[in-house]
C-alpha positions in Angstrom: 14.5 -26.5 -15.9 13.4 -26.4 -19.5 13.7 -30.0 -20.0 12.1 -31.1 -17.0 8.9 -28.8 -18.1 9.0 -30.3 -21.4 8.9 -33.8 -20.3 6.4 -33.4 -17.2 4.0 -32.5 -20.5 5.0 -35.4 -22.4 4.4 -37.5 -19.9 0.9 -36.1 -18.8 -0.3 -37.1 -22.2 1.8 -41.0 -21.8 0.0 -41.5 -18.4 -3.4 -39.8 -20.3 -3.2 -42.5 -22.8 -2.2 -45.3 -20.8 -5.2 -45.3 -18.1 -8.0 -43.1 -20.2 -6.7 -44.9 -24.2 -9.0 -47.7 -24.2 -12.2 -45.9 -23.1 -11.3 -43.6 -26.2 -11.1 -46.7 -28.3 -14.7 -47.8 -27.1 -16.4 -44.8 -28.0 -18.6 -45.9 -31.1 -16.9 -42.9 -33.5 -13.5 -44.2 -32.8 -14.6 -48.1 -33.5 -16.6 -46.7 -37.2 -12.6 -46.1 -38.3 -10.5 -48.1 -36.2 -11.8 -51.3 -36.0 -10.3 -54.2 -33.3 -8.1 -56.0 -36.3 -6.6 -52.2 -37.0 -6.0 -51.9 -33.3 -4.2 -54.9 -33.1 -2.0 -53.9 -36.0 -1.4 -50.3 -34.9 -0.3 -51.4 -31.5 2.0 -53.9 -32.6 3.7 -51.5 -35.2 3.4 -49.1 -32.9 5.6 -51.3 -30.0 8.1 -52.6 -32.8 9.5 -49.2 -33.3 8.5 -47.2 -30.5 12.1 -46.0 -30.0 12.1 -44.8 -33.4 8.7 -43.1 -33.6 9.0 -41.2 -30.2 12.2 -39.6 -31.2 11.4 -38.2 -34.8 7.7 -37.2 -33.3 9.6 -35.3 -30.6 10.5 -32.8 -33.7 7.2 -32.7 -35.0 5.1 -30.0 -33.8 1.2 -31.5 -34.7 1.9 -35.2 -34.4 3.8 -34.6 -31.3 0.7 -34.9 -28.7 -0.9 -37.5 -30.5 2.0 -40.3 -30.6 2.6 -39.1 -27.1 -1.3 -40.7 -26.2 -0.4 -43.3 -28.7 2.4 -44.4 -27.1 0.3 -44.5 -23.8 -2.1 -46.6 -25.3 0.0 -48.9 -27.2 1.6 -49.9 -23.7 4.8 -49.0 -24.5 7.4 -49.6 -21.4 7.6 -46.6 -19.6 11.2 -46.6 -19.0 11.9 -47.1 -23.4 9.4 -44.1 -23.8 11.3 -42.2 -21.2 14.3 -42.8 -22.7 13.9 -41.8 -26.0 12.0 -39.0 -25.1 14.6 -37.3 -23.0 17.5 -38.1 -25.6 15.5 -36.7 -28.1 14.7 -33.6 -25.6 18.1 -33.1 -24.9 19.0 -32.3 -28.4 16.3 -30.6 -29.3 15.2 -28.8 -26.5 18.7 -26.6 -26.0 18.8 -26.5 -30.1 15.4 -24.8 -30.4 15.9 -22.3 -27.4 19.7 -21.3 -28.6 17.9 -20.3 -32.0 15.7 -18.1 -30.3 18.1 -16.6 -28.4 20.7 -16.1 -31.3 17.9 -14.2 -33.2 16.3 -12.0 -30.7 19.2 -11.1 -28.8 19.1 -7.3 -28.5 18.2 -4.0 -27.3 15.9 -2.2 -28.8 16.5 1.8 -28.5 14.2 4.4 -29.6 16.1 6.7 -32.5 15.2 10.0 -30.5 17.0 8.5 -26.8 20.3 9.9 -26.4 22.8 7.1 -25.1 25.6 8.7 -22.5 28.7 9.2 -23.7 30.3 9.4 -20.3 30.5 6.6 -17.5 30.4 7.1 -13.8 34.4 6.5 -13.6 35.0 9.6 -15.9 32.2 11.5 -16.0 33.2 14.1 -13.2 36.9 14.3 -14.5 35.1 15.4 -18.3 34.7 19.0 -19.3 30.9 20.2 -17.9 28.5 20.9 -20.1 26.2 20.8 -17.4 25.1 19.7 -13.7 24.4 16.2 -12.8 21.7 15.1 -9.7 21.6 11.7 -8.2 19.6 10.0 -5.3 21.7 7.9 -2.9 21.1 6.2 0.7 23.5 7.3 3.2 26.4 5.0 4.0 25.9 5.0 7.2 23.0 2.8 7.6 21.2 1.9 10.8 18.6 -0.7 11.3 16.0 1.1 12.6 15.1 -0.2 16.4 11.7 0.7 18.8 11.3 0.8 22.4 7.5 -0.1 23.3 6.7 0.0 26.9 2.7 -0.5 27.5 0.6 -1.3 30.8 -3.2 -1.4 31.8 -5.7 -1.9 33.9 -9.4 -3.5 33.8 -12.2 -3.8 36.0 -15.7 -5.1 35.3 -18.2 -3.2 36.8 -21.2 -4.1 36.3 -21.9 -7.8 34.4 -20.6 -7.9 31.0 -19.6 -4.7 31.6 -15.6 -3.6 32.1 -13.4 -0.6 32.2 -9.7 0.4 31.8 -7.5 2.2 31.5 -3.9 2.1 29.6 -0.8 3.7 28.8 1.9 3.3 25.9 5.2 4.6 24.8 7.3 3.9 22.1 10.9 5.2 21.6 12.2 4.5 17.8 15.8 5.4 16.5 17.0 5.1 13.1 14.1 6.1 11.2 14.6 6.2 7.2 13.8 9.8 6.5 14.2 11.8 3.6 17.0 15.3 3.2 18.9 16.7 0.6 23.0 16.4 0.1 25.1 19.0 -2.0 23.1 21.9 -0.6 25.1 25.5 -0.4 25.5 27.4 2.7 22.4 30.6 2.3 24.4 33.4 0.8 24.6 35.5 -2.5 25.8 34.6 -5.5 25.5 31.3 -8.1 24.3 28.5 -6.3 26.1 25.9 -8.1 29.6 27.6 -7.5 28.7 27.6 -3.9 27.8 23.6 -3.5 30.9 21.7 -1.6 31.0 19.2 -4.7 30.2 21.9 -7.8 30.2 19.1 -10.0 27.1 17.8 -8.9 23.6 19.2 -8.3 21.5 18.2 -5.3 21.4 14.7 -4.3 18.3 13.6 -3.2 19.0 10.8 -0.2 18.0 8.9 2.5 19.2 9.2 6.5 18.9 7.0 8.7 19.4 8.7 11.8 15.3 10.0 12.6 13.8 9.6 15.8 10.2 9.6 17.4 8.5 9.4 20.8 4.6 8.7 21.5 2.8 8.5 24.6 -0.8 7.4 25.0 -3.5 7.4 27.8 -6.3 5.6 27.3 -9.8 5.4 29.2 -12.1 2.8 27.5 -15.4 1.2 28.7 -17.0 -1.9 27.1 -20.4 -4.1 27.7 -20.6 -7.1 25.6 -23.9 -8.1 24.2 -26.4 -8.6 26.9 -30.2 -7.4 27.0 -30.3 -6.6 23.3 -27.6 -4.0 23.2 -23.6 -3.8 23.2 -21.3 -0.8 23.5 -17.6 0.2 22.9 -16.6 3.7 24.3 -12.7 5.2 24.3 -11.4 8.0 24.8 -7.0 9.1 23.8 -4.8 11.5 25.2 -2.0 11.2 23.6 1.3 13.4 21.7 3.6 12.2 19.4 7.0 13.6 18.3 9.7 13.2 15.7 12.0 14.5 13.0 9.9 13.7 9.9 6.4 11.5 9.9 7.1 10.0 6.2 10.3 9.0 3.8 8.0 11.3 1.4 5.7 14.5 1.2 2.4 14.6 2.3 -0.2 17.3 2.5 0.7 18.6 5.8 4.1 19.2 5.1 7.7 18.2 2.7 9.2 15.9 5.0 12.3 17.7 3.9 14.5 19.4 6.4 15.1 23.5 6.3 18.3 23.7 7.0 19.8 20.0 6.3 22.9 21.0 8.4 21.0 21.7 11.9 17.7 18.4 11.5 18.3 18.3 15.3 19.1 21.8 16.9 16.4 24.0 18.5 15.2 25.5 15.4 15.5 22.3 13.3 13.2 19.4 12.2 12.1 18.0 16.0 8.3 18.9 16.6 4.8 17.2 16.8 4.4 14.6 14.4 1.8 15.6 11.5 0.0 12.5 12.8 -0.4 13.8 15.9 -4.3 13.8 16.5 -4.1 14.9 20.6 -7.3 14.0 21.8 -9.4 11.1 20.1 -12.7 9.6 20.9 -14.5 6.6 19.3 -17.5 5.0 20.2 -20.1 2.2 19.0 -23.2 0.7 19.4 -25.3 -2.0 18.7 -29.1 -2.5 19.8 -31.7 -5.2 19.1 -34.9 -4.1 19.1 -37.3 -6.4 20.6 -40.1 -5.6 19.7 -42.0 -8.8 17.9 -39.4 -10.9 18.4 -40.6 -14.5 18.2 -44.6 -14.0 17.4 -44.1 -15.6 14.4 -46.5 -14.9 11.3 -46.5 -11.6 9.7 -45.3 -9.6 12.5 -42.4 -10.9 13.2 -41.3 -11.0 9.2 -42.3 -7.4 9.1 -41.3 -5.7 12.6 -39.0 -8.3 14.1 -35.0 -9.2 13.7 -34.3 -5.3 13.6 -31.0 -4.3 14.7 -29.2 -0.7 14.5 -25.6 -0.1 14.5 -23.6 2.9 15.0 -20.3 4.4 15.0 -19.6 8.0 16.9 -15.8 9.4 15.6 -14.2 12.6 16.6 -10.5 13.9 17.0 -9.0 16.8 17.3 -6.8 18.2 14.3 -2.9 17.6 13.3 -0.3 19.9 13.1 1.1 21.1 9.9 3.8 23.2 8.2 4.0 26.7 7.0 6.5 26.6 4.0 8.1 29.3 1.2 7.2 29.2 -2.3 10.7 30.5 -3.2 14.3 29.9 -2.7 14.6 33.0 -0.3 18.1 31.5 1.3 19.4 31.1 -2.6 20.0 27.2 -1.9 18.6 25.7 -4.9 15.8 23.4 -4.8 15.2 20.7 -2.3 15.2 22.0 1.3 11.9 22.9 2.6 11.8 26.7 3.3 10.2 28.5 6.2 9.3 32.2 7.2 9.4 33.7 10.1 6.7 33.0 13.0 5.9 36.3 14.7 3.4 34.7 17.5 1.0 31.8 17.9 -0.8 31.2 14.3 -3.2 29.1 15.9 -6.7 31.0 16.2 -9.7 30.2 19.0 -12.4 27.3 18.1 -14.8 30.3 17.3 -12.7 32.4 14.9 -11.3 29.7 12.5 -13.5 29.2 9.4 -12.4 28.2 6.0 -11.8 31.8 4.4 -9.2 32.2 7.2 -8.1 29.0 9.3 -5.3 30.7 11.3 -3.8 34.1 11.6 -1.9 34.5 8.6 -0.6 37.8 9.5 1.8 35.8 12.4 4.0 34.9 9.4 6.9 37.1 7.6 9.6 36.7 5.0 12.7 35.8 6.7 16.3 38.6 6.3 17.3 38.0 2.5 19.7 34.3 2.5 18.7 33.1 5.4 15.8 30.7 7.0 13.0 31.3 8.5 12.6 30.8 12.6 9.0 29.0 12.1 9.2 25.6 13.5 7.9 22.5 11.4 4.2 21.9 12.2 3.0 24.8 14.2 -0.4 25.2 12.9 -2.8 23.0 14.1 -5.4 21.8 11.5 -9.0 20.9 11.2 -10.3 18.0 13.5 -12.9 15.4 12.2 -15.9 14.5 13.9 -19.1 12.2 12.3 -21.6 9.7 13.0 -22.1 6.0 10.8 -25.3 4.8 10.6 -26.5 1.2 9.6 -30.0 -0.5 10.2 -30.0 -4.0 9.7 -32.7 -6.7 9.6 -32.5 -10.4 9.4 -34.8 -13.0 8.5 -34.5 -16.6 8.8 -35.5 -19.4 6.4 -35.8 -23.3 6.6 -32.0 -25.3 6.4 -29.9 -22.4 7.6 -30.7 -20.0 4.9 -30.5 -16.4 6.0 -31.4 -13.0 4.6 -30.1 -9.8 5.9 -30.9 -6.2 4.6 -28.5 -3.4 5.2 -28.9 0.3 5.3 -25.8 2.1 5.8 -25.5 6.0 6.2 -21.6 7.3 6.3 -21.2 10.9 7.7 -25.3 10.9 8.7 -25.4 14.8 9.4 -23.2 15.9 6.6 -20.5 17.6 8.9 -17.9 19.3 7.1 -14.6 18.4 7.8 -12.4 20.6 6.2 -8.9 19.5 4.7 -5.7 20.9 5.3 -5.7 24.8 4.2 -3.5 26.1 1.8 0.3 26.3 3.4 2.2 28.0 1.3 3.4 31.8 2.7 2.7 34.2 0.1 0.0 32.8 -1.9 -3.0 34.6 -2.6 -4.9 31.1 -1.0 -2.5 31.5 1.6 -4.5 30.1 5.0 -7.8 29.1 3.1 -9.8 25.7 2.6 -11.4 24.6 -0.4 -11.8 21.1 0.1 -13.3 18.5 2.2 -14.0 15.0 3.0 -16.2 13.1 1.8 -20.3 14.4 2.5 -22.7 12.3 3.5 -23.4 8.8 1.8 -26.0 6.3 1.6 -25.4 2.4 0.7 -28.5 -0.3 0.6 -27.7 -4.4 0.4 -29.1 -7.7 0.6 -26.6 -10.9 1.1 -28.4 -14.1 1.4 -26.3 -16.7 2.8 -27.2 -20.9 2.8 
């Protein structure tokens, strides 16, 4: 492969000289130092002992490129350049890259990085003189499969105007999901003593066994553009369920099981996914205003080409997960913790507000070594709702030349929509929000497009 790179350059700058040498020649600062008579003589010298000039130059870093267009020029036969090119590459080439090699062949180690003195084959048969954690994939892989079923119905209206309605469903199995191996039964004692291989720590891994199940009802309504203005209206009902809703942690829960023995069971892992937005409702518009539309003159620059677009978004919240801050089961780390749930945490519409989302007070330490009975994702969080703005005007210039101004308002009344609230049992933050999404925010442009 390194050969063939090599010559593909040499023979750019042959082919270079060959078709593109004798307007080089021409040029008058050429002819002031290389007059015809020299020409003559360089070529001929040049074709007498080709062989011999293409091989040495070949070693030659400098002159290397410039016998190359020589050669080109000269009108050397392509198949004698070749040829002495390539032997010459073939003993150079391999010569100057096994020197390089040879010299810089090693690994360079910082002075303050200890190197293991153990290997995997004896490194649990060695005296401990400490714990070791890994992170594995389970054996027992499974491709991960998904059932989809889906079906609708449409009917227009009025024209340009349709509605329908839909359903889908969708069954997956084998879902890569994250747990924890080498965990202890809860219990007194020293944890590490307790672990069904004491040798090792945790081991972080990956199952393959998770599971999830959605079903969706849709009622949407739609007008193309007709009359100056265009509409998009839907409306979701829909749940969602599973054993985890990532590999990895996100802010509405660990994605981690409890009890890694029981992911399934009625106090395991299986609840609403943290996804899981029940009701959902988007629509958008676009209207044309028409007022001094095609008057030409000043009025129409000025008042006409108007357009305003917006966007109307609001959902109802996703269920998160109450966890411990401590290791009340005396497992070690890794397994996601939960307290008890006394009743409902969720409060009325009227009574949530950030100092105090949901009922805090429906939440208790679990007996010493032992979990909690609070199932994963039984707080519901806050929904988002907002409104996208944009006004838009066009104008239109001689050989297709438009200009279009844009005014663009994100979140236009500056609704709060809280974040998740702190989730941790115990904490003096525990049930409060002090973050939100993004306020409201203002964007001007100008494209011009010819």
């Amino acid at each position: 492969m390194c050969i063939a790179g090599v010559l593909s350059g040499d023979l750019v700058l042959y082919w270079a000289g060959r078709h593109w040498g004798e307007q080089l020649l021409n040029r008058r600062v050429v002819r002031w130092v290389l007059t015809p008579e020299r020409e003559v003589r360089l070529k001929d010298a040049y074709c007498r002992h080709a062989v011999k000039t293409v091989v040495t130059v070949r070693h030659v870093m400098g002159l290397r490129a410039a016998a190359f267009l020589t050669a080109g020029i000269a009108r050397v036969p392509f198949w004698k350049f070749i040829l002495a090119d390539a032997s010459a590459a073939l003993v150079g080439v391999p010569f100057t890259f096994g020197l390089a090699y040879f010299f810089t062949k090693q690994i360079d180690v910082p002075v303050d990085v200890s190197i293991p003195v153990f290997r995997t084959r004896d490194i649990l048969t060695s005296n401990a003189t400490g714990t070791i954690a890994a992170s594995i994939m389970d054996h027992e892989y499974n491709v991960e499969s998904s059932q989809t079923w889906s079906g609708g119905l449409q009917y227009e209206l009025l024209p340009s105007t349709m509605v329908e309605v839909s359903y889908m469903g969708t069954w997956t199995l084998g879902a890569d999901n994250a747990t924890v191996r080498n965990v202890p039964e809860p219990g007194p004692g020293p944890i590490q003593s307790r672990r069904p291989i004491p040798q090792l720590s945790r081991i972080n891994a990956i199952r393959f066994d998770g599971r999830s199940v959605y079903h969706g009802v849709t009622l949407k309504a739609e007008r193309r553009l007709r009359t100056n203005y265009a509409f998009n209206v839907s409306y979701t009902l829909s749940t969602s369920h599973d054993d985890a809703s990532s590999p990895g942690a996100t802010e509405s829960e660990a994605n981690v099981p409890q009890n890694v023995r029981n992911v399934f069971d009625e106090t395991g892992e299986w609840a609403r996914s943290s996804f899981d937005h029940r009701h959902q409702f988007v629509a958008s518009g676009m209207y044309e205003l028409p007022s001094f539309a095609a008057t030409g003159g000043f009025k129409e620059a000025a008042f006409g080409g108007w357009r305003i677009n917006a966007i109307v978004t609001a959902q109802s919240g996703a269920p998160f997960t109450v966890n411990l801050g401590v290791d009340h089961a005396n497992i070690g780390a890794g397994p996601a913790q939960r307290p008890d749930q006394l009743l409902d945490p969720n409060l009325p519409g009227p009574d949530r507000t950030a100092d105090r989302w949901f009922n805090t007070s429906a939440f208790a330490l679990p007996a010493m070594f032992s979990f909690g009975n609070a199932p994963r994702n039984s707080v519901i969080g806050p929904g988002i709702a907002g409104v996208d703005l944009a006004i838009a005007k066009t104008w239109t210039f001689a050989r297709a030349t438009r200009m279009e101004f844009r005014w663009e308002i994100f979140n236009l009344f500056n609704r709060a929509n809280f974040d998740i609230p702190e989730r941790t049992f115990g904490t003096p933050n525990f049930g409060r929000i002090f973050s939100a999404k993004n306020p409201r925010e203002m964007q001007f442009g100008l494209r011009v497009s010819f």
